[in-house]
C-alpha positions in Angstrom: 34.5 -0.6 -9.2 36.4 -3.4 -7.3 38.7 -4.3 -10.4 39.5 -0.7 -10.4 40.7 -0.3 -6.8 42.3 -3.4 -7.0 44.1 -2.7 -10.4 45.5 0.6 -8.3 46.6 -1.1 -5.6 48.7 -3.7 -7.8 50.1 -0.5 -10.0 50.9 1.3 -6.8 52.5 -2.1 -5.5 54.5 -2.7 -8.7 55.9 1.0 -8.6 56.7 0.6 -5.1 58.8 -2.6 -5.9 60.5 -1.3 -8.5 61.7 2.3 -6.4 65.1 2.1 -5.5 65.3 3.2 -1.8 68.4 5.2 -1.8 66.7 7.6 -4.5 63.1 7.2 -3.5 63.7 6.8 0.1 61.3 4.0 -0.2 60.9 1.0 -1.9 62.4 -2.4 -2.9 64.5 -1.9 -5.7 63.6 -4.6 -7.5 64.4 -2.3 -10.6 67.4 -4.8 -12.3 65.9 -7.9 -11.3 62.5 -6.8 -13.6 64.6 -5.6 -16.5 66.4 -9.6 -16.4 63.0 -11.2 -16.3 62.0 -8.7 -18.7 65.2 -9.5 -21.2 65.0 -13.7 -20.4 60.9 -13.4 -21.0 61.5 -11.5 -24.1 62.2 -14.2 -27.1 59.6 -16.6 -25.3 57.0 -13.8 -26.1 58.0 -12.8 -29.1 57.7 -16.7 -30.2 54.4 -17.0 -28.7 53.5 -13.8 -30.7 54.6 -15.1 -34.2 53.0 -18.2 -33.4 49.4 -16.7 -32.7 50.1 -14.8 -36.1 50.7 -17.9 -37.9 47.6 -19.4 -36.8 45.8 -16.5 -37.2 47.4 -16.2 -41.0 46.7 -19.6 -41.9 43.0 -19.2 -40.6 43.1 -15.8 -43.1 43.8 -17.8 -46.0 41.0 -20.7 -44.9 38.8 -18.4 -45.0 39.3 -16.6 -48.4 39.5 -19.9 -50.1 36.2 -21.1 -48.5 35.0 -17.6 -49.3 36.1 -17.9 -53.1 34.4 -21.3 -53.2 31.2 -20.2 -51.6 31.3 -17.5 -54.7 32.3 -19.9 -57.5 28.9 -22.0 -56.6 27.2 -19.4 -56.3 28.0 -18.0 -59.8 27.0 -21.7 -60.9 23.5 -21.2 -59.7 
């Protein structure tokens, strides 16, 4: 139940940042600042991402060639 209050209050703080005041009437308008981290943060994720798929593709075909050798001895006895 904590997590969930608290996961409100940091949604409810994250909108409020991003509100411009002159529309809203409140807020910081941080809305152009967050779209600059969000464009500069953008290839460094998408990196991160193809790297995790790599690994995980690389762990994929470990796996099928243990798997395939597991079967071949096992067809042998």
């Amino acid at each position: 139940m904590k997590a969930l209050i608290i996961g409100v209050i940091i949604i409810a703080a994250a909108v409020f940042a991003v509100l411009p005041p002159e529309i809203a009437g409140f807020g910081l308008g941080w809305w152009n600042n967050m779209l600059a981290f969000l464009r500069g943060a953008l290839p460094v994720i998408a990196a991160l991402i193809g790297l995790i798929a790599i690994f995980i593709g690389i762990a994929d075909i470990k796996d099928r060639a243990e798997a395939k050798k597991e079967e071949a001895e096992a067809k042998k006895e």
